[in-house]
Steps between C-alpha positions, in 0.01 A plus 500: 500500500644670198734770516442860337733577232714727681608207706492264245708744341749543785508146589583334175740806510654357849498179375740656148741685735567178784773345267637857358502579918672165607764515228591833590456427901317763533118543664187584295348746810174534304296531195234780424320529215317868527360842328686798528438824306320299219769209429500174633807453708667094559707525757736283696707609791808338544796521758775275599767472792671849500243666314388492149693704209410674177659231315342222706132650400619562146596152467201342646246732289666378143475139624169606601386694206643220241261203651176749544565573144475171433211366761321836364169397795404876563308615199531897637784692419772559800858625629661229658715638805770347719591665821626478826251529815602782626588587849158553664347219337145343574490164687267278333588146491568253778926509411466863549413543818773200573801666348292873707522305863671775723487774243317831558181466296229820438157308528123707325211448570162487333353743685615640864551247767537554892840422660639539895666846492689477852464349775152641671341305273404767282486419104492706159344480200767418256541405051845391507755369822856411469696252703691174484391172295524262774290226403173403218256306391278435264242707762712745628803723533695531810690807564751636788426875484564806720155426726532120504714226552301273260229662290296283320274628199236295279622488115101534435547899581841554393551641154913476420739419673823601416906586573569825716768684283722716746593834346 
């Protein structure tokens, strides 16, 4: 099966950024390769024990920038960005939701689903629930939330998963 070029593009990225990540111990979150506003955006997110600096990203993107100059694979024009994930960040791969066990995650759905709303039994119509990451797989999404001990959800109707940020 071949890839499209956006992840061709962000996985010959990924596969640039491992040694620039392991010399620096720090961890290559992800890679996204997108159109915003007109310009073609590479991005990688990157974070590290104690959180990610300024410096940290400004070191990585001119180790970055110097070898894509050099590999020069994407033909369209692009800013290269380094960043850190952010606080409320989505939950895609498989070490994400490791490292998210216990955490308070916000979980959307495709369209609304019905959950229990008490304990009669009764259930609403809902697009996005909140509760803890308990448990995954590659199926599902198991959740302790305010109406459930265990929740679990299908990953076929769920559309992000990601941190709760507490204000």
């Amino acid at each position: 099966m071949s890839l499209s070029k956006k992840e061709e593009y962000e996985t010959r990225s990924e596969k640039i950024l491992e040694p620039i990540m392991e010399e620096n111990h720090f961890e290559l979150v992800d890679v996204e390769y997108v159109k915003e506003a007109g310009n073609w955006y590479l991005r990688a997110y990157v974070d590290k024990k104690g959180g990610i600096t300024l410096d940290d990203c400004e070191l990585v993107n001119r180790a970055w920038s110097d070898i894509m100059d050099r590999e020069d694979f994407i033909p369209d024009a692009y800013i290269l960005e380094v960043s850190s994930p952010g606080l409320g960040r989505q939950l895609k791969k498989e070490k994400d939701f490791k490292r998210s066990i216990g955490k308070e995650v916000d979980v959307r759905f495709y369209q609304k689903c019905k959950i229990p709303a008490g304990k009669n039994g009764a259930e609403v119509s809902v697009k996005e629930i909140s509760g803890i990451l308990k448990d995954f797989t590659e199926d599902t999404i198991t959740l302790e939330t305010d109406f459930a001990a265990e929740y679990e959800v299908l990953r076929t109707a769920v559309s992000t998963v990601k941190l709760s940020i507490d204000f």
